[in-house]
N, C-alpha and C positions, 0 to 999 in steps of 0.2 A: 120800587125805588129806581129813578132813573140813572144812569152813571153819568158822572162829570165830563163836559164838554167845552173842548177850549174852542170850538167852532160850531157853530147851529146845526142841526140836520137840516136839508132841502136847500145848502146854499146856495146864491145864483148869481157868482162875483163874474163880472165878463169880463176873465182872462185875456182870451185870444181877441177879443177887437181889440185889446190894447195893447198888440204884439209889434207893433210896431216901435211903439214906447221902450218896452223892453230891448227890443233887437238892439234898439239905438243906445240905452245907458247897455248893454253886454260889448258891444262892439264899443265904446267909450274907453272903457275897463278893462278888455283887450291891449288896445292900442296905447294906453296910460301905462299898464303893464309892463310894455313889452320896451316902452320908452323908458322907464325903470331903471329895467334891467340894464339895457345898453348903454345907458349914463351913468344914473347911479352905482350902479352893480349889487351884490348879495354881498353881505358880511359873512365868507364866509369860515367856519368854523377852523378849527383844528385836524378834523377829518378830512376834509379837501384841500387846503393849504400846504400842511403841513407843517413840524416846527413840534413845540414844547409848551405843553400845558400845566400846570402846577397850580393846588386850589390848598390856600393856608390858614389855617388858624392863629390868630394870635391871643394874645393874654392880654383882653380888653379890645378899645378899639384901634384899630390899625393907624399906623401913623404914615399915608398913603405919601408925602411929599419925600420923608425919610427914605422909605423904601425906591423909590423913585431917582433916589440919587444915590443909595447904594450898588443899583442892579443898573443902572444907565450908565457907571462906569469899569462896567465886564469887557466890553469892546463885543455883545453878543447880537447886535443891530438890533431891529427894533425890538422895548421892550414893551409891553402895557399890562396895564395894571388896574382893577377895577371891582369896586366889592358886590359883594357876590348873595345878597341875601340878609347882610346882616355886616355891622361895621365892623366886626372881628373876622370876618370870614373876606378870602382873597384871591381873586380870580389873577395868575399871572402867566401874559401869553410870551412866547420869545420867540423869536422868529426861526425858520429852519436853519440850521449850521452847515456849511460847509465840509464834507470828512464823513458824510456816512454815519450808524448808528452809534459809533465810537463819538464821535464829536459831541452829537445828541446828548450823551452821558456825561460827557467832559461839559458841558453847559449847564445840564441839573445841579452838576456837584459843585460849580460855581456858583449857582443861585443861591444855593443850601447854604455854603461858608458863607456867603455875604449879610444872608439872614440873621446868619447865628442860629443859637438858643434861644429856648423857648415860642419856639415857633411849630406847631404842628400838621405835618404834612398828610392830608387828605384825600389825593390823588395825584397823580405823577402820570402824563400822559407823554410819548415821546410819537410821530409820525414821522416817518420818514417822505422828501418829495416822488418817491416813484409809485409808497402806499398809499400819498395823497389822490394822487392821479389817480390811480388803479379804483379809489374807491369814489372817487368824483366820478367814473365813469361807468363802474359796476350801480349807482344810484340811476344815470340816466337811463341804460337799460333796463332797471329794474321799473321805471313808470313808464315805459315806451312797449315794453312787452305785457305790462300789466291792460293798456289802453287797446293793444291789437289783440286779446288774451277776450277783452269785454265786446270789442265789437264782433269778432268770431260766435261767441258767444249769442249777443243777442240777436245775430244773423239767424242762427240757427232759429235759438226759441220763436222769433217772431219774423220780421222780414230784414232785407237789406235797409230800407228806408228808416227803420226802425233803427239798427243798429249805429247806421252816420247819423243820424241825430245827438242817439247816447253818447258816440264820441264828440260831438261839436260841443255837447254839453260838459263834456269830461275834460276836453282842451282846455275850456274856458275857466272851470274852474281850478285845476293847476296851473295856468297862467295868472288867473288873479291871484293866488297864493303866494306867486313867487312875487308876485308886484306887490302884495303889503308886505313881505319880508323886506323889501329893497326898500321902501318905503319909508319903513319905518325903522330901519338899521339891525332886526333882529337878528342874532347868528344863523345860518344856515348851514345845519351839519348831517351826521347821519340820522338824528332824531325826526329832524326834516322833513325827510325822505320818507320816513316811514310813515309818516302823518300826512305826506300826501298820498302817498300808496292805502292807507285806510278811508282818507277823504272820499279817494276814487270807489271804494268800494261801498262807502254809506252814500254816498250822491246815486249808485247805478242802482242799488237798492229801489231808493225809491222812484226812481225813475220807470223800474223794470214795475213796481205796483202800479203805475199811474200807465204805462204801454199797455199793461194785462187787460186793465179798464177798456182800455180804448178799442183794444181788439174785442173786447166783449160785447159790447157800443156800438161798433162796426155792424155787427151779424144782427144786432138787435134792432137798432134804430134805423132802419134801412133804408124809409121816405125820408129822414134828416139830412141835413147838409153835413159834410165834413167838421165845418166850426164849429155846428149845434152838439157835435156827437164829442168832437175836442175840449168842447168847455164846460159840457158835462160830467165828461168822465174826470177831468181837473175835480168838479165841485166835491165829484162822490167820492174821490179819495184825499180831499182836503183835511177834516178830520184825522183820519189815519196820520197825515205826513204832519201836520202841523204837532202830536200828539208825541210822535215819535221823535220829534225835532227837539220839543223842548226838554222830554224825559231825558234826553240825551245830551243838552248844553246845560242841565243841572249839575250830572255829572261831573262834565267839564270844567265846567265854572268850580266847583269844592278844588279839582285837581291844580287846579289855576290858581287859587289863593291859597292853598293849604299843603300843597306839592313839594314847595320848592323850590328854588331857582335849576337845579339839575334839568326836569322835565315841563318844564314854566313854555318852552319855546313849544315843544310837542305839543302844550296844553294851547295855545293860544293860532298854533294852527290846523288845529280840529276842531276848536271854534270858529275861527274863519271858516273853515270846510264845510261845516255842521250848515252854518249860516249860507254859504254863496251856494253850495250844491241843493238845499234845501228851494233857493229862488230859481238853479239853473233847470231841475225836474220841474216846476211849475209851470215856470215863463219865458222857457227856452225848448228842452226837448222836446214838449208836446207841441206848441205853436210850428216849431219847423216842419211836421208832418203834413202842415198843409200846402207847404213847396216842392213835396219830394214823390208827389203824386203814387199816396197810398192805396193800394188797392183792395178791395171789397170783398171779400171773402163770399163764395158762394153756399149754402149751406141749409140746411134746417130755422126754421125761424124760432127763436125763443119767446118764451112769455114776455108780451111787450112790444116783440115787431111790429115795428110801421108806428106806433104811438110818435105823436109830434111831440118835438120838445119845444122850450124858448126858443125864440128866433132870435141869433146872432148877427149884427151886420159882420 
């Protein structure tokens, strides 16, 4: 009995003649991105801001105009308000206070009184703006040192040329991450962060199986062209990544609808990530290897050397 296949064996999609196609919608995507950001900007959380988070229960559903005009006349600047999963349940943000962690406290305990009774309190978060900072910037080095962490890395295992690929691939997709965050107004907090810090490592994953190929390709196919040996080793690890891709946005997906609102933002971008890294190892880091003048390993020939394959234009 044969095993289930979400992709044919012997596939012969012609990837790289259509790298150019690709380059143009990554570089799009890119630049859409990055335009985002600089306009629109990131929503972002309570962890990089800073300020006072408070998540409520009430007894039935919330009566959001009420509360809104209870707590808008604290004098605490801005306040918002927003449910949170469920019409009882209440997401309320306050803006940072003035006065250090003392004040921070002096602002809970005004939210509380103005609530009243009957209101149950489910989290209490307080940041200060210098822990905002501090952890706004402990995030960017943590994917700046994770990105120079992989290209060291795949320098080693395989070549230079290899390595600036993975990161062009790696750029690309924590930039478009942060451009459907902005996009689509989602919070960006430390959950974030750490969903792109995994994105990056399930993207280089498969990227590093689809390089292994190629170098393997390389030694083997030796009368082939460059593109014949790139779009081959795409086909033969097509299966693989496509198999791994979906077992893993199943995953996702259950955590996405069944999660939560707490982890809903985590869940929805390692779905993105699952999804753009899965396209940028395809149709981005392998395609670049034929700009960056790879070189051909001298060596023992393996079973297979010299066999033509398809001819690629």
């Amino acid at each position: 009995m044969r095993g289930f296949r979400l992709v044919p064996a012997n596939t012969k999609i012609a990837f790289i003649p259509k790298r150019r196609m690709f380059f143009a919608f990554s570089i799009a995507l890119v630049l859409a991105s990055v335009a985002l950001f600089l306009t629109k900007g990131l929503n972002y959380g309570i962890d990089f801001q800073g300020g006072i988070l408070l998540e409520v229960r009430t007894e039935g559903p919330a009566d959001l105009a009420s509360m809104r005009s209870n707590l808008g006349g604290l004098g605490l600047g801005e306040v918002g308000l927003q449910e949170f999963g469920a019409p009882d349940t209440i997401l309320i943000r306050v803006q940072k206070q003035e006065g250090g962690e003392k004040a921070q406290q002096t602002a809970v305990d005004a939210v509380k009184e103005a609530l009243g009774s009957g209101v149950e309190y489910r989290r209490v978060e307080l940041v200060g703006p210098k822990v905002s900072e501090e952890l706004f910037w402990d995030g960017v080095y943590a994917v700046n040192a994770a990105i120079l962490a992989i290209l060291v890395y795949i320098w080693f295992r395989f070549e230079w040329q290899f390595g600036l690929g993975a990161v062009v691939a790696l750029v690309h997709d924590v930039l478009s991450t942060i451009g459907i965050f902005a996009l689509l107004g989602l919070e960006f907090n430390l959950s974030t962060v750490a969903a792109i810090l995994t994105i990056a490592g399930y993207s280089i994953n498969d990227t590093v199986v689809v390089y292994d190929r190629v170098r393997e390709n390389l030694r083997r196919y030796k009368s082939a062209t460059l593109a014949e040996v790139l779009n081959r080793s795409v086909n033969e690890t097509l299966s693989r990544t496509v198999m791994t891709s979906v077992t893993t946005l199943l995953a996702l997906l259950s955590l996405y609808f069944l999660g939560g609102e707490v982890i809903r933002g985590f869940s929805f971008g390692m779905i993105w990530g699952v999804l753009i890294g899965t396209y940028s190892s395809i149709c981005l880091a392998v395609p670049l290897l034929l700009y960056l003048n790879v070189r051909r390993r001298t060596g023992a020939k393996e079973d297979g050397a010299g066999t033509a394959v398809e001819e690629v234009p």
